[in-house]
C-alpha positions, 0 to 999 in steps of 0.5 A: 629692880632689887635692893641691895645693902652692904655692912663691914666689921674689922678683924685682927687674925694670923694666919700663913700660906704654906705653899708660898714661895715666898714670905707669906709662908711665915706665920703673920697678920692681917687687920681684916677688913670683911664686907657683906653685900645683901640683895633682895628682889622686894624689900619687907612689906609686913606691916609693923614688921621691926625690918618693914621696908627694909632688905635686912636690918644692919643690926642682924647682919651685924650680929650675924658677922660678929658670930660667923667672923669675928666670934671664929677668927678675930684675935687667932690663927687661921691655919690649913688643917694639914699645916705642920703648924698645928702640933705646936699651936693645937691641944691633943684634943683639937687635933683628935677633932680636926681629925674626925672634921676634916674627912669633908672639905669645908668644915672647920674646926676651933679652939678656944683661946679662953682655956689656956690653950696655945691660942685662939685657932680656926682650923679649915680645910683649905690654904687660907688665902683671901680668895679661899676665906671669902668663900668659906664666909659666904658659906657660913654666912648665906643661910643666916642672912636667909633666915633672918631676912624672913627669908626674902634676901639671900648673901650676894657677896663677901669681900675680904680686904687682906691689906689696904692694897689687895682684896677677894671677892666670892663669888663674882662674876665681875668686880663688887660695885662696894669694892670698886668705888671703895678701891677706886676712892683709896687707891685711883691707880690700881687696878680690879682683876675678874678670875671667874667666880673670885675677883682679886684687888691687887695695887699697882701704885708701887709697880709703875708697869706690871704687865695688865693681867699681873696680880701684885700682892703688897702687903 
């Protein structure tokens, strides 16, 4: 039998889907709502240990979340590195090391907002979706727990609530069981949809008959 802990934090960022076909395409907002789910085989048996009995203490997931999320994107723009919306919001040096970064998927870039920069940026190699920042998250964010943990527990799972209708979850292999009774409890009309290793949340409250596998994005 395992263990398994779960913490969220909010976030305030812009960000915008290039490809989209409709208005995501405009830059816009969200007030992000990520969760991190923590597992462990054993909880911590050292005795006198500040985590003894514990999976992971709430307060080093906290700061591990503050650092990894918040620290890189609350108050900024999430932008796809090849989105022609980097010239107008991105100094010449942050463009040169977007450049020198991006050679590998997955790295990022980030510019700070404090130094009178355009704004606050986080420059990733990938569309911004939810799917794709619940990845990136997780990925930032698994060795961290790791260590802290003394190493015993290992990230199970982040969930990105984009809006208070639609969600991702990496990776899944089926539906979060935080994001289901949470889903559940907000919205009992909905449905949760499994896409292999990412589960979308989409509402179905304003679609009174979308077809069963159809993904409605509300914003």
């Amino acid at each position: 039998m395992s263990f398994k802990i779960t913490r969220s934090i909010e976030i305030d960022a812009g960000h915008r889907v290039p490809t989209h076909g409709s208005k995501c395409a405009n830059i816009h907002g969200h007030r992000y709502k990520v969760i991190c789910e923590v597992e462990s085989a054993s909880l911590n048996e050292i005795d006198h240990d500040e985590q003894q009995d514990m999976v992971l203490d709430f307060g080093f997931l906290k700061d591990i979340m503050m650092e990894k999320v918040d620290g890189l994107a609350d108050h900024g723009m999430i932008l796809y590195c090849k989105d022609p919306w980097l010239k107008a919001l991105a100094t010449e040096e942050t463009r040169l090391l977007v450049e020198e970064l991006m050679i590998h998927d997955g790295q990022y870039a980030t510019q700070d907002g404090h130094r009178g920069d355009p704004c606050k940026l986080l420059v990733v190699g990938f569309i911004p979706t939810a799917e794709r920042l619940a990845e990136f998250w997780f990925n930032v964010m698994k060795d961290a727990v790791y260590e802290r943990s003394n190493r015993m527990a290992h990230l199970l799972r982040v969930v990105v609530w984009e809006t208070p209708n639609c969600c991702a979850c990496y990776p899944s292999d089926h539906p979060s069981e935080a994001v289901q009774a949470l889903h559940d409890y907000m919205h009992p009309d909905s449905t949760v949809v499994d896409i292999g290793m990412v589960t979308r949340v989409a509402s179905s409250h304003l679609h009174p008959h979308p077809h069963p596998m159809e993904l409605v994005e509300d914003d």
